[in-house]
N, C-alpha and C positions, 0 to 999 in steps of 0.2 A: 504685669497684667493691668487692663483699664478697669473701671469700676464706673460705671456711670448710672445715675438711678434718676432721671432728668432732662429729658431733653424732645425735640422734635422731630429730628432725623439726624439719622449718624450712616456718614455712606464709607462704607470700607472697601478702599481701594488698593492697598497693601494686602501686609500682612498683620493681624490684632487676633491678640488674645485677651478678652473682653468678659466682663460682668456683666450685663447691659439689661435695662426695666427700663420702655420709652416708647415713641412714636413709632416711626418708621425708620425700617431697618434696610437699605439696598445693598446690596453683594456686589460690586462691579465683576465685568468677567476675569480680570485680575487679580479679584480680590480672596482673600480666605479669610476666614472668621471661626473660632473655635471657644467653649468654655461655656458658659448657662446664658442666655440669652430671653428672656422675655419680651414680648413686643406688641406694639395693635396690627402693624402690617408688616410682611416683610417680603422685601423681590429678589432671589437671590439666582446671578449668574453666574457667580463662580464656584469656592470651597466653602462648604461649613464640615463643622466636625465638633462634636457631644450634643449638646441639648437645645433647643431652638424649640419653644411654646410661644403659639402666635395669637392671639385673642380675637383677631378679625380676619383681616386678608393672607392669604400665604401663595405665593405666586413662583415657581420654580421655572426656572428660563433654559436658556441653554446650558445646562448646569455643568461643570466641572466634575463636583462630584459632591455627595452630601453624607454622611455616616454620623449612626449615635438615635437620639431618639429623636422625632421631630411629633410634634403636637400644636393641631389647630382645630380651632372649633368651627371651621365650613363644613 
């Protein structure tokens, strides 16, 4: 698992299983992302799955598929 509490953008293009408190957050349509997730923005076209709270933006694309709770303040 990553852990990251720092950064500007983290674009997951893979597959991550992730800790993540940061900027902005992009989903490629590729990509899957799963585990507690904190963010100011986030675009996501592919998989998430558990927890995803967004502070600003939260933008769902052609999505894959998404499960678990998501929380944004729009």
């Amino acid at each position: 698992m990553i852990k990251v509490t720092d950064c500007d953008m983290m674009l997951v293009a893979g597959t991550d299983e992730v800790t993540l408190d940061s900027g902005l957050l992009p989903i490629a349509a590729q990509g899957s992302c799963w585990n507690s997730v904190d963010m100011d923005a986030a675009e996501v076209w592919g998989r998430f799955d558990d927890r995803l709270r967004v502070r600003e933006k939260l933008v769902f694309r052609a999505i894959d598929r998404a499960c678990g709770r998501v929380f944004s303040s729009q």
